[in-house]
C-alpha positions as CSV (number, residue, x, y, z in Angstrom):
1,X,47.3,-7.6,-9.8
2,X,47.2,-5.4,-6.5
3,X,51.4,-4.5,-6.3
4,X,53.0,-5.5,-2.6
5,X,52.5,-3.5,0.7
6,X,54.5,-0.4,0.7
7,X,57.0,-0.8,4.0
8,X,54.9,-3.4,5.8
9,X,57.6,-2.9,8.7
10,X,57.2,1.4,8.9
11,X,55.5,2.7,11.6
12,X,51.5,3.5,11.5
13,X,50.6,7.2,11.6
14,X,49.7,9.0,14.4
15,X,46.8,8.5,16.2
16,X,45.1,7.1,19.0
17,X,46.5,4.7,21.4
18,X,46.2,1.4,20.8
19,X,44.2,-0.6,23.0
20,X,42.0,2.4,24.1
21,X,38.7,2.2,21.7
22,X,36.3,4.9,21.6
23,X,33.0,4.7,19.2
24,X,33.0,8.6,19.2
25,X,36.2,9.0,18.1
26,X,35.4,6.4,14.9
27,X,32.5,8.6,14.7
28,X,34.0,12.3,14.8
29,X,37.2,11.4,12.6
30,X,37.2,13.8,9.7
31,X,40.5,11.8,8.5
32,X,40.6,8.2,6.8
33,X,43.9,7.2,8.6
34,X,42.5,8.3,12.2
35,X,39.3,6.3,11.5
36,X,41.3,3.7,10.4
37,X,42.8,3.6,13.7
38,X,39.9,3.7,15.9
39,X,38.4,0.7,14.2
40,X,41.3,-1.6,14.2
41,X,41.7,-0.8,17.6
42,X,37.5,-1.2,18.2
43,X,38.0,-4.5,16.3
44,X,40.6,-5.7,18.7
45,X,38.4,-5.2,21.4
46,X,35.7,-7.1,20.0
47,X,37.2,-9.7,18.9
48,X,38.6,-10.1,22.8
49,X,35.1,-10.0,24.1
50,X,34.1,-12.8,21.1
51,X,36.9,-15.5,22.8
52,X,36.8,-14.5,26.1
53,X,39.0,-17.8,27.3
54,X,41.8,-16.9,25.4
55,X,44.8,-14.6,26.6
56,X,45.2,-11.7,24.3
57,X,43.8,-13.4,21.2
58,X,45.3,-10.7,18.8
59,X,49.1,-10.5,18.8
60,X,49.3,-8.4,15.7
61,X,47.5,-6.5,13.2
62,X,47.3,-3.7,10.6
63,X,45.0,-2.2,8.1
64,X,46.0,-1.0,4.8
65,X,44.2,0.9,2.7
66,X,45.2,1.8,-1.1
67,X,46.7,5.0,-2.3
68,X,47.8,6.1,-5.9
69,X,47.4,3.1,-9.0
70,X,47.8,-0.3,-6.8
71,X,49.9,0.8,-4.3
72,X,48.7,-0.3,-0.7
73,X,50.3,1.9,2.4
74,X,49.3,0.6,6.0
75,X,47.0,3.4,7.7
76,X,46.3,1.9,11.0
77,X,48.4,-0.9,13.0
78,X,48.1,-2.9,16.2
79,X,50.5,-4.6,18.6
80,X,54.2,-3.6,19.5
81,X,57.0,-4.2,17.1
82,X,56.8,-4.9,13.3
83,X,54.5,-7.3,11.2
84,X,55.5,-10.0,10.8
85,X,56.4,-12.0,7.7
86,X,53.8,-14.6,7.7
87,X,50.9,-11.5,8.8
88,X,52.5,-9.7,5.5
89,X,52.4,-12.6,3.2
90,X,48.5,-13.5,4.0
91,X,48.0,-9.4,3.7
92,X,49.7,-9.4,-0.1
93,X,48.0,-13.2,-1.1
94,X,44.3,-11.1,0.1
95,X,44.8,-8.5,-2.1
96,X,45.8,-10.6,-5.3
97,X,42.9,-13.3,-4.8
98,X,40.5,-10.5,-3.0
99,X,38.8,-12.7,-1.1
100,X,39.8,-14.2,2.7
101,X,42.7,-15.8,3.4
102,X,43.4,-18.0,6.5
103,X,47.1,-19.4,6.8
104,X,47.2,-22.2,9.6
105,X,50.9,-23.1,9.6
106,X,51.8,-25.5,12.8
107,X,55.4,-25.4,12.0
108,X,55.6,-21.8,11.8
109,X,54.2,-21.3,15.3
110,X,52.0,-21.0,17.5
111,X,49.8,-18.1,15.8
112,X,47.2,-18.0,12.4
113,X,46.6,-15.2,9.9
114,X,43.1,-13.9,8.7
115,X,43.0,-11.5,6.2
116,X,40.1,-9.8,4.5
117,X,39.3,-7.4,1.7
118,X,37.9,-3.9,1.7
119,X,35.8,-4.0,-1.5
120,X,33.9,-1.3,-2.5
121,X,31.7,-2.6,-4.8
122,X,33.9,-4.1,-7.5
123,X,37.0,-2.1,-6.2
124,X,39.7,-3.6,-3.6
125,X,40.1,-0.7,-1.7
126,X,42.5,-2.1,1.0
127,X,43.2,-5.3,3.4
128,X,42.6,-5.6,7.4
129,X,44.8,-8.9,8.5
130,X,45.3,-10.2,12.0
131,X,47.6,-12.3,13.6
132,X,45.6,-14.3,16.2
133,X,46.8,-17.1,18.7
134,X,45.9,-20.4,18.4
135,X,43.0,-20.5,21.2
136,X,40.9,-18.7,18.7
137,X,41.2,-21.4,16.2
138,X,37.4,-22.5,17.2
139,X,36.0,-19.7,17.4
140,X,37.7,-18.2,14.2
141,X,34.0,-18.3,12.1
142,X,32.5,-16.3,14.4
143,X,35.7,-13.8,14.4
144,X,35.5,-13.8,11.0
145,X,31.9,-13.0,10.5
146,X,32.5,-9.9,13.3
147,X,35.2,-8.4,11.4
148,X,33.1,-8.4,8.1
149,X,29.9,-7.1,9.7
150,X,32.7,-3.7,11.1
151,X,34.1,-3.6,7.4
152,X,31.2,-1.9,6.5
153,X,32.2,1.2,8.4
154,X,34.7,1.7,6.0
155,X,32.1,2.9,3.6
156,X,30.9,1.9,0.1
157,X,33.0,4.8,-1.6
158,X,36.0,3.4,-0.2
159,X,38.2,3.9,2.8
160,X,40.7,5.7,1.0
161,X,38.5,8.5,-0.2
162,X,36.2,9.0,2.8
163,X,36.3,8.3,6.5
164,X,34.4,5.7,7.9
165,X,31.4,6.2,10.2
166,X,30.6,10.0,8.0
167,X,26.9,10.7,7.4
168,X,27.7,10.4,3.6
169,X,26.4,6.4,3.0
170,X,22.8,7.4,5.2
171,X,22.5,10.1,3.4
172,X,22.7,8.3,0.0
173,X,20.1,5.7,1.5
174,X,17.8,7.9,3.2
175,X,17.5,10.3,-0.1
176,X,17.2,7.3,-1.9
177,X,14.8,7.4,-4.9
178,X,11.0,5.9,-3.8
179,X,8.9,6.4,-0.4
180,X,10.6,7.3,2.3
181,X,9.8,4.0,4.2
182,X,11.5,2.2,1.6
183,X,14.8,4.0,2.4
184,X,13.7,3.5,6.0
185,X,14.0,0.4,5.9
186,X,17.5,0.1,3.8
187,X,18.9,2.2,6.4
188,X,17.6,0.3,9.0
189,X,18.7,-3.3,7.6
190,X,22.4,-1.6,7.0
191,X,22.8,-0.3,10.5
192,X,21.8,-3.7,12.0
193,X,24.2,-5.2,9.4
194,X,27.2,-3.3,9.8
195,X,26.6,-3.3,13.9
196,X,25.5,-7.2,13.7
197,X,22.0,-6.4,16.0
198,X,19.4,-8.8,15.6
199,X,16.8,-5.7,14.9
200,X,16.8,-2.0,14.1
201,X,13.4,0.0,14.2
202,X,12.9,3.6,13.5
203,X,10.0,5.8,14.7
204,X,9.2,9.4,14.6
205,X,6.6,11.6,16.6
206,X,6.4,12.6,20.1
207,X,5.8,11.5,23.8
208,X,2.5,9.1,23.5
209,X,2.3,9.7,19.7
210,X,5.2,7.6,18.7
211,X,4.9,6.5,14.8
212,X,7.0,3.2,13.5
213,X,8.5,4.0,10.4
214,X,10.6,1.2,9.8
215,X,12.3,-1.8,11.1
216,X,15.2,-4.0,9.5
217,X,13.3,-7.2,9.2
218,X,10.6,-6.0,6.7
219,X,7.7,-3.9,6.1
220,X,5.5,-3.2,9.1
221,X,1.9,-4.3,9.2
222,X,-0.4,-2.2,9.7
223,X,-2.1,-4.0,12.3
224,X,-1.9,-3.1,16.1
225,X,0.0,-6.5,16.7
226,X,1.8,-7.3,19.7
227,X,5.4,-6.7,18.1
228,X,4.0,-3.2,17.1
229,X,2.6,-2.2,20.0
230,X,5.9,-3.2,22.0
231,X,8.0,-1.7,20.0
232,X,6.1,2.0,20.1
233,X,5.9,1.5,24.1
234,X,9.6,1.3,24.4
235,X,10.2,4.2,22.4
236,X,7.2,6.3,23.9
237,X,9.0,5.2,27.2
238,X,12.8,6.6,26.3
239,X,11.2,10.1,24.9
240,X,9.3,10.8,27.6
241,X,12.6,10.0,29.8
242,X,14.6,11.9,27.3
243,X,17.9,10.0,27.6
244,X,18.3,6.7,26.5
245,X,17.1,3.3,27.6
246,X,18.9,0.0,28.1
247,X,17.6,-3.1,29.2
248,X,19.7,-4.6,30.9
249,X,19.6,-1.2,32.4
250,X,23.3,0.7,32.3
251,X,25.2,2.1,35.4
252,X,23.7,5.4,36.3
253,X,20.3,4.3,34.6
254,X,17.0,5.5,36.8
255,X,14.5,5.5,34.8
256,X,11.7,3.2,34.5
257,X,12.4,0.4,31.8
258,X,8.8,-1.5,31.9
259,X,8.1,-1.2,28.5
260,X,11.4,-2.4,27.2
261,X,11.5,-5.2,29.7
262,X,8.3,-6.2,27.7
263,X,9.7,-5.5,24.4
264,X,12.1,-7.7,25.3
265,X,9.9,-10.4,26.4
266,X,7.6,-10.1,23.1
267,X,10.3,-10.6,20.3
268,X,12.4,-13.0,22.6
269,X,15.6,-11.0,22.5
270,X,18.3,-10.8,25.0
271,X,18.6,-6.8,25.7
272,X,17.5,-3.5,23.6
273,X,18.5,-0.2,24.3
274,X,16.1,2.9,22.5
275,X,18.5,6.1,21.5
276,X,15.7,9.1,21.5
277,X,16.8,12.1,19.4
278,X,14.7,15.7,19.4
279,X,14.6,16.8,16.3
280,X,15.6,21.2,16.0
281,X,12.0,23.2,16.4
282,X,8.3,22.0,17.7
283,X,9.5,18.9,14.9
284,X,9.4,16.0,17.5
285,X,11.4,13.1,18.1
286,X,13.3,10.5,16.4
287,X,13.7,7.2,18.1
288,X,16.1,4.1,17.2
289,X,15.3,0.8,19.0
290,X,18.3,-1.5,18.8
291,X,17.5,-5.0,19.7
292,X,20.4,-7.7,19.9
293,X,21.3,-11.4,22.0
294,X,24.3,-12.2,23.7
295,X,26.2,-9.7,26.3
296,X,24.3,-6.8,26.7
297,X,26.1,-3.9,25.0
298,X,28.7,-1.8,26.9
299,X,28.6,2.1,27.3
300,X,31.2,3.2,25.0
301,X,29.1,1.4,22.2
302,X,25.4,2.6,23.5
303,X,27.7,6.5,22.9
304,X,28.9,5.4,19.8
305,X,25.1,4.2,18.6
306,X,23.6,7.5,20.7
307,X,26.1,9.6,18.2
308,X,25.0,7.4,15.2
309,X,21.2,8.2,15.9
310,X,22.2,11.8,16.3
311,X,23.5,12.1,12.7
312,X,20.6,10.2,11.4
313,X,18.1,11.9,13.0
314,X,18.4,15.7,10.8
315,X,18.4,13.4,7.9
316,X,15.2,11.5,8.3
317,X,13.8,15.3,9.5
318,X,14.9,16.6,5.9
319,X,13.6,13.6,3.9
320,X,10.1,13.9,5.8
321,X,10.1,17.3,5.4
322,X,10.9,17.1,1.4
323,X,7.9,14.4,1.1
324,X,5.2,16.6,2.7
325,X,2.0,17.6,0.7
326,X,0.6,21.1,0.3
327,X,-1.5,20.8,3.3
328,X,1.4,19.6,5.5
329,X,3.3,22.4,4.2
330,X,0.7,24.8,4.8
331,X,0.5,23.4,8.5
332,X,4.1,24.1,9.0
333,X,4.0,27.3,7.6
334,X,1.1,28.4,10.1
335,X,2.9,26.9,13.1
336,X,6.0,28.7,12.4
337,X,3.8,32.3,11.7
338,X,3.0,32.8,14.8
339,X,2.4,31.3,18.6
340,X,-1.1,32.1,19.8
341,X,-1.6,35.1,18.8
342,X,-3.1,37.1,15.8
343,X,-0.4,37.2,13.8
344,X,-1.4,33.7,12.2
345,X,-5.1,34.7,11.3
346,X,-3.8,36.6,7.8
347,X,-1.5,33.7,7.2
348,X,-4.0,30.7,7.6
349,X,-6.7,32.9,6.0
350,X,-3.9,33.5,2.7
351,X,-3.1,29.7,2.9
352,X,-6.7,28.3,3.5
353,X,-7.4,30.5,0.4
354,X,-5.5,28.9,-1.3
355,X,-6.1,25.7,-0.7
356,X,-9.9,26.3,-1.6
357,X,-8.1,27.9,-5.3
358,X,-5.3,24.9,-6.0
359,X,-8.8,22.8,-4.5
360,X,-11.5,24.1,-7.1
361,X,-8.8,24.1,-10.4
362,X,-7.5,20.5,-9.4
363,X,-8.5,18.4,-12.6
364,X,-11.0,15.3,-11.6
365,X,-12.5,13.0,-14.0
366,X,-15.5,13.8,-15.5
367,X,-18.2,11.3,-15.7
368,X,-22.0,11.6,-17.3
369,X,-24.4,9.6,-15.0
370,X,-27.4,8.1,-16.7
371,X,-30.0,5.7,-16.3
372,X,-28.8,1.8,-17.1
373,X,-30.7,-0.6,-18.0
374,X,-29.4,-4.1,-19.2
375,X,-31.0,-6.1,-22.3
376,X,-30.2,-9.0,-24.3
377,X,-27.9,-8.4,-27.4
378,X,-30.3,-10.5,-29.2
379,X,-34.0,-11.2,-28.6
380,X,-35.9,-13.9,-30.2
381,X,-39.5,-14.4,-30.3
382,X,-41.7,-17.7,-30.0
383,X,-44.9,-17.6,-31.8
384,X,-48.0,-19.6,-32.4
385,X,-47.6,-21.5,-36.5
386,X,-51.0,-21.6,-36.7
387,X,-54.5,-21.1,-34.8
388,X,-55.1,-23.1,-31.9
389,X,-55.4,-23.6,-28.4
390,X,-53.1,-23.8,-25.6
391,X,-52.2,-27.4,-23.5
392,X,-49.7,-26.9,-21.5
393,X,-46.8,-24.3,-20.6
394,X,-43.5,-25.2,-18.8
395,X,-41.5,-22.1,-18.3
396,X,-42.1,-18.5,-17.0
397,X,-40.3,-15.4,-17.5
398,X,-36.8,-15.5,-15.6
399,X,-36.4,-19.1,-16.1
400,X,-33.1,-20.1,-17.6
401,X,-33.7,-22.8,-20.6
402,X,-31.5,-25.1,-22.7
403,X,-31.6,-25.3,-26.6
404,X,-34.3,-27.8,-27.6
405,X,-35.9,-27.3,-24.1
406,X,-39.8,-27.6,-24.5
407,X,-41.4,-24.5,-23.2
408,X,-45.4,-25.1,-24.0
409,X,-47.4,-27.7,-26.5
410,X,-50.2,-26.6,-28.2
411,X,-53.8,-29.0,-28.2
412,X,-53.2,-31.6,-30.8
413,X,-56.2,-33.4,-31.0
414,X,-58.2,-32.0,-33.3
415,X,-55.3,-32.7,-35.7
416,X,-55.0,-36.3,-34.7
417,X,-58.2,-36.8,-35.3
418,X,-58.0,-34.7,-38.7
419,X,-55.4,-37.1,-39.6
420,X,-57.1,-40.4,-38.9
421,X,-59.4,-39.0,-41.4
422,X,-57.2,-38.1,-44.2
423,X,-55.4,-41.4,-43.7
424,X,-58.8,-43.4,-43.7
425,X,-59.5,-41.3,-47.3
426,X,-56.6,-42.0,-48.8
427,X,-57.3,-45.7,-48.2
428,X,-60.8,-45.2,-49.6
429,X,-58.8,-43.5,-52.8
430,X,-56.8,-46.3,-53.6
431,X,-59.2,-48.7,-53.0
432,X,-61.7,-46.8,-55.6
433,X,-59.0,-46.4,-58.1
434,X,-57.9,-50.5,-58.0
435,X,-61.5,-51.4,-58.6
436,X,-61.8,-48.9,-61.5
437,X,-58.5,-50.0,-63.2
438,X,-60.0,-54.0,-62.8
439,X,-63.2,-52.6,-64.5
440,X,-60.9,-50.8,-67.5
441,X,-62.4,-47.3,-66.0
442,X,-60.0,-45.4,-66.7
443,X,-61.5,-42.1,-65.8
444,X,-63.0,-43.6,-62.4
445,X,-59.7,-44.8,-62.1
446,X,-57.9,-41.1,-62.4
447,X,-60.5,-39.7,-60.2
448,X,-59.9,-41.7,-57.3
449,X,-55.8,-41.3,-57.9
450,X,-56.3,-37.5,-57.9
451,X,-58.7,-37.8,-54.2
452,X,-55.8,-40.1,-52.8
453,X,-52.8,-37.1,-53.8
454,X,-55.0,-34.7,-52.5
455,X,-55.5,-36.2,-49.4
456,X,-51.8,-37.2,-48.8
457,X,-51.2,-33.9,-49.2
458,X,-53.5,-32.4,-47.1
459,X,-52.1,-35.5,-44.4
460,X,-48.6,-33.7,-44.7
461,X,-49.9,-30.7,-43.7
462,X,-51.5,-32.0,-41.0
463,X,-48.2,-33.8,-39.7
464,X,-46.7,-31.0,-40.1
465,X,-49.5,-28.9,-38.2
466,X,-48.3,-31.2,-35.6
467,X,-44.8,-31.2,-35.6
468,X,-45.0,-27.8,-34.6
469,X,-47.0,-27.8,-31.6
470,X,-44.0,-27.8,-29.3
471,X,-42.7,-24.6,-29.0
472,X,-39.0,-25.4,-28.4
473,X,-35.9,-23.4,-27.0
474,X,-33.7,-22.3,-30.1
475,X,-30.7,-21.6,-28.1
476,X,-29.6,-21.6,-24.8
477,X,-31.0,-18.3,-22.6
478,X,-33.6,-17.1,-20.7
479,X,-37.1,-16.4,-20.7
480,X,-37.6,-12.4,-20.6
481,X,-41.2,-12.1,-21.1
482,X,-44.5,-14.2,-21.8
483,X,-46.4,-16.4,-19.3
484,X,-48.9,-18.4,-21.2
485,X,-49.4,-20.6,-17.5
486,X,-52.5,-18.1,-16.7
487,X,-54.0,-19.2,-19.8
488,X,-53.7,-23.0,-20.5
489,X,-56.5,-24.0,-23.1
490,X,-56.9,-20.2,-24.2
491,X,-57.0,-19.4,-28.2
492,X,-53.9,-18.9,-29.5
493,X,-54.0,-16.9,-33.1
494,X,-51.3,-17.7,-35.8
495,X,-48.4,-15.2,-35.3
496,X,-49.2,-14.9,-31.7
497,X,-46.2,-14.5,-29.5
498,X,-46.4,-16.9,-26.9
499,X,-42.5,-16.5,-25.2
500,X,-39.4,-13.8,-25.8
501,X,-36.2,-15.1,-25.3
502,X,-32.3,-13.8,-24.6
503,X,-29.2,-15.2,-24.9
504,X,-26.8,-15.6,-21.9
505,X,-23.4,-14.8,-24.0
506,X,-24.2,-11.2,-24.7
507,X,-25.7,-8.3,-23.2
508,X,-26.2,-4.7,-24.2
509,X,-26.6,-1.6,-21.9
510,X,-29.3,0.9,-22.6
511,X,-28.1,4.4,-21.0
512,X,-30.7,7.3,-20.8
513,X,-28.7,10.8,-20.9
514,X,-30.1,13.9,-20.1
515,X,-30.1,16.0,-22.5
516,X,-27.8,19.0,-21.0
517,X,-25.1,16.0,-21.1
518,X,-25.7,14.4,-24.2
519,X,-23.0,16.8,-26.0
520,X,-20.5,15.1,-24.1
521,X,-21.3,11.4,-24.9
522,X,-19.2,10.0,-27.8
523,X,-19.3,6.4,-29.2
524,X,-16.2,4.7,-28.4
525,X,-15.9,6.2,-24.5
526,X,-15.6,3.7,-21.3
527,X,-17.7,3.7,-17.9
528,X,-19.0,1.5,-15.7
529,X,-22.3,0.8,-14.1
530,X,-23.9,-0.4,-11.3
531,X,-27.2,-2.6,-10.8
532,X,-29.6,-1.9,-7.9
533,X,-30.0,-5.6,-7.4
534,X,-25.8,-6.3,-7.3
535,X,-25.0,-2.8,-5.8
536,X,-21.8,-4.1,-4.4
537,X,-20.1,-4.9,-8.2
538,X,-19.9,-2.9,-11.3
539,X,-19.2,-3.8,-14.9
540,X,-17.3,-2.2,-17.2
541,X,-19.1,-0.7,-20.7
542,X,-18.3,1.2,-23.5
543,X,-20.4,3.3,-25.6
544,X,-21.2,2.3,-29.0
545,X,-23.9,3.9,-30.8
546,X,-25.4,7.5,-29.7
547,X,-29.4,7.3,-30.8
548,X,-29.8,11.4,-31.3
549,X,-33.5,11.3,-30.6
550,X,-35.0,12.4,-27.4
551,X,-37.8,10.5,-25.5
552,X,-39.9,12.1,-22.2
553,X,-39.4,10.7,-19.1
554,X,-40.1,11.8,-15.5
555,X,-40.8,15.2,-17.2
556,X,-37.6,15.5,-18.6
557,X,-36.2,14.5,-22.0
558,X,-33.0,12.1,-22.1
559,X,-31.7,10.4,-25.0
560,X,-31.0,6.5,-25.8
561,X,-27.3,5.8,-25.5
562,X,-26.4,2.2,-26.4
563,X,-23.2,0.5,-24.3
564,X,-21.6,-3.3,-24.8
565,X,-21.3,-4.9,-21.7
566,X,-17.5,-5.9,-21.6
567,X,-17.9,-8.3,-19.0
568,X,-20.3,-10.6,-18.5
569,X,-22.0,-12.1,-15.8
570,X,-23.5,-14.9,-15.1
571,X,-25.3,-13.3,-12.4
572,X,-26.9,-10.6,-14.6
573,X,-29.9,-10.9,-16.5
574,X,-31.6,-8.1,-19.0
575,X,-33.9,-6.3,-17.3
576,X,-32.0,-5.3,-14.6
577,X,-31.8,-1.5,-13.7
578,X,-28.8,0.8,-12.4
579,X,-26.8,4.0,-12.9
580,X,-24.1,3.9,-15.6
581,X,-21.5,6.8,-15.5
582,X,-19.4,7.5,-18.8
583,X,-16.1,8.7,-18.8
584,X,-15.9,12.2,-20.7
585,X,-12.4,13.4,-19.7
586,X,-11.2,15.3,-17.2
587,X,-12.3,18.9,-16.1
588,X,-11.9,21.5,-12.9
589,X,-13.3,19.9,-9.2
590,X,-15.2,23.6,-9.4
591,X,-16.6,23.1,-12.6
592,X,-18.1,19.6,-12.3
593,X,-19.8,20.5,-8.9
594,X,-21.3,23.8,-10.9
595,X,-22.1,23.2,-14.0
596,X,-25.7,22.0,-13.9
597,X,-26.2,25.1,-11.8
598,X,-24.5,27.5,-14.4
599,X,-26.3,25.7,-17.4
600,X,-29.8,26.5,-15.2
601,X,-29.0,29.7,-14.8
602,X,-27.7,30.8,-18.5
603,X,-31.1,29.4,-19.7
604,X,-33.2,31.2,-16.9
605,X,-31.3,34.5,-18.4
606,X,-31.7,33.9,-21.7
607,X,-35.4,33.4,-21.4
608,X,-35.7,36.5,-19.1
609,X,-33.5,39.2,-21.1
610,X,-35.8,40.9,-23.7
């Protein structure tokens, strides 16, 4: 539990008159009790212009911040003689609950307490408490919410151990771990917290060449939107003028203000004001667009906010700076060489150099290109059973087919008519054998019995001649080769193949590698390929069997690499052609460009050196 205020009733350190506020003396204080000071006495004014029908809304305050253990000494104070007892009490009941306290007592008189912690983080680090009149009763929410938004001047470390206002909080966002428009943005959505604006936007660049960095509402689009384009505009406009830009447009103010008069219109705000800072150097500008509704802001707060952006400003310079690329570097390091004349020429030539070096030994992927072309995992042929001739055919090559799809019938009626006559023998046999077996012919009798079996069986055949004269679909795919329409009632010889067929559930990639990279192919490596007839997809493979015998083609020889397609498509079918590239590691930019050169030209000398 936080101990009781040290001498509530003392009198506050030295410092600045009370009642005079200045934003650059909160700014400039090196001391936490001076600070201190100039915010309670910032606050007071503030909180005035917040209930501007009341007389004097603040009859009392104090701010105290914590010093050794739990001790609390008061640092800052406002209004003539002590604190009062009641302003004391709400001060010690904040610190043991730290959170807000209101006290509202009608019989005590006619004034209310508001207190409020100074956390940093989990740590109480003080109390502010005012004694306000009764006329601010209805407006006390938005008092409240005011004198939480200027808390945050005191600082996350705490006020007791740094001064408010110090460039030591931006600097902890801006060098932030991440991009630098993430910490852009934090800084941005702090400043419009802490100074309750409705917007914040930071750019960077120069007269006509302004950049948006950031903004406190979010990420910026990329897109040339009307908000974007309205916000550049009015920071374009303040570095050209050089000073800073208010709309409405401060005493004193001459130049133009178009663009922020349209900034204003576009994102529906009552005034914005554009603080432009030039950074040390040839390094630019930085510009802060501050955006807010209500009364326009007055001139002690645009210097205070001017002083703000003038901090900032080095900071963003650094963090820029620290994110640049060789190249940028290189830039910088050419500019500051020399102006115009020759003494830059040995300098860009030493730094172009090496570029070309760092360039040539930067590590790429290495990929083997190759021939692809797609085939079935499985292929299944449909043949003729037996000899024949040809009826009818129902499919072509491409067509997709079901399993037990009929693709062609073979001419069945020779057969039919071969079994009308086996059936009409058989009949004949039994009717022989009945009549020999009535006659006690034994023999006869077996005779005819043996012509009837041999004619059943020669009927099965027959039946099952014609059982097979469909050619039907064995699974479901697609036809890949064969078209038998050409040639209806054509001979068809047993064993003939009459259809080929794939399945649509799995593919295989046939990669042909020329032979000066087919040391670098290994089964088990990843690639992708790309079809001539789908150019704008590719499909991921990976190798899985290397065939180590070389075939001619185009005059050169390449060697069969086999790939599994790893996704498949119902879009693809096997036959289709493309360029597959393998995955072989990484290896020097130089190298890859040179190596089919260098390969050429260690042969060439090998065959020419005796």
């Amino acid at each position: 539990m936080a101990e009781p205020l040290a001498n509530p009733d003392a009198p506050s350190p030295a410092g600045p008159a009370p009642g005079q506020p200045s934003w650059r003396l909160l700014l400039g204080a090196g001391d936490a009790r001076l600070a201190s000071q100039a915010w309670l006495d910032l606050a007071v004014t503030l909180v005035a212009q917040a209930v501007p029908d009341g007389a004097a809304p603040v009859q009392g305050a104090f701010v105290a911040l914590r010093q050794d253990g739990a001790r609390y000494a008061r640092a800052a104070s406002f209004g003539e003689g002590a604190v009062s007892f009641l302003l004391a009490k709400a001060a010690e009941r904040c610190l043991q609950l730290q959170r807000s306290v209101v006290q509202n007592d009608e019989a005590a008189g006619g004034a209310c307490q508001l207190a409020l912690p100074i956390m940093a983080g989990e740590t109480l680090e003080g109390v502010v408490a005012f004694e306000l009149s009764r006329s601010v009763l209805p407006q006390l929410d938005r008092v409240t919410r005011l004198v939480q938004w200027g808390l945050g001047w005191f600082g996350r470390a705490g006020a007791a151990n740094a001064a408010p206002g110090q460039a030591t909080e931006w600097l902890g966002l801006v060098a932030a771990p991440g991009d630098a428009d993430t910490a852009f943005e934090a800084l941005c959505s702090m400043l419009a917290a802490q100074w309750a604006l409705t917007r914040v936007s930071l750019g960077l660049g120069g007269a006509g060449k302004m950049r948006l960095r950031a903004t406190s509402r979010g990420r910026l689009s990329t897109l040339q939107t009307d908000f974007v384009i309205a916000l550049k505009a009015a920071m374009e406009e303040a570095v050209e003028a050089g000073t800073a830009l208010a709309v409405p447009p401060q005493a004193g103010q001459l130049a133009a203000i178009g663009a922020h008069q349209r900034l204003c219109r576009t994102h529906d705000v009552a005034w914005a004001v554009t603080l432009p800072v030039r950074l040390p150097g040839h390094a630019g500008w930085v510009a802060m667009t501050l955006e807010g509704d209500g009364g326009a802001p007055q001139p002690e707060q645009i210097a205070g906010w001017q002083a703000v952006a003038a901090q900032v400003a080095p900071l963003l310079a650094l963090r820029l700076r620290a994110e640049r690329g060789l190249l940028g570097h290189a830039g910088a390091l050419v500019r500051e060489a020399g102006t115009g004349r020759a003494a830059w020429k040995p300098v860009a030539a030493l730094v172009a150099a090496a570029a070309l070096v760092g360039i040539a030994l930067f590590p790429v992927p290495f990929r083997v290109n190759a021939r692809a072309t797609l085939e079935g995992a499985v292929k299944r042929s449909v043949a003729a059973p037996f000899d024949g001739y040809l009826a009818e055919a129902a499919v072509r090559p491409g067509d997709r087919v079901a399993a037990g799809t009929v693709l062609a019938r073979m001419d069945d009626r020779e057969l039919r008519l071969q079994k009308l006559d086996y059936e009409g023998r058989i009949a004949e046999s039994r009717r022989q054998a009945d009549e020999a077996i009535g006659r006690r012919d034994m023999a006869a009798a077996g005779i005819a019995t043996a012509r009837r079996m041999q004619a059943e069986a020669e009927l099965r055949l027959i039946d099952a001649h014609l059982a097979r004269t469909s050619f039907v679909a064995p699974f479901d795919g697609i036809v890949i080769s064969g078209d038998p329409s050409q040639s209806i009632g054509a001979p068809l010889r047993r064993g003939e193949v009459v259809y080929e067929l794939s399945p649509l559930n799995g593919y295989r990639v046939a990669l042909e590698v020329e032979e000066s990279d087919f040391a670098a192919v290994q089964p088990g490596q990843e690639g992708r390929m790309v079809l001539a007839s789908l150019p704008y997809a590719s499909w991921p493979v990976q190798v899985t069997g290397v065939t180590p015998l070389a075939t001619a083609r185009d005059g050169r020889n390449a060697f069969r690499v086999e790939a599994r397609l790893e996704q498949p498509d119902a879009a693809l079918r096997p036959g289709m052609q493309g360029i597959g590239k393998i995955e072989a590691g990484t290896a020097p930019l130089a190298w890859v460009w040179v190596r089919g050169a260098v390969a050429w030209a260690r042969l060439k000398l090998w065959a020419w050196m005796p």
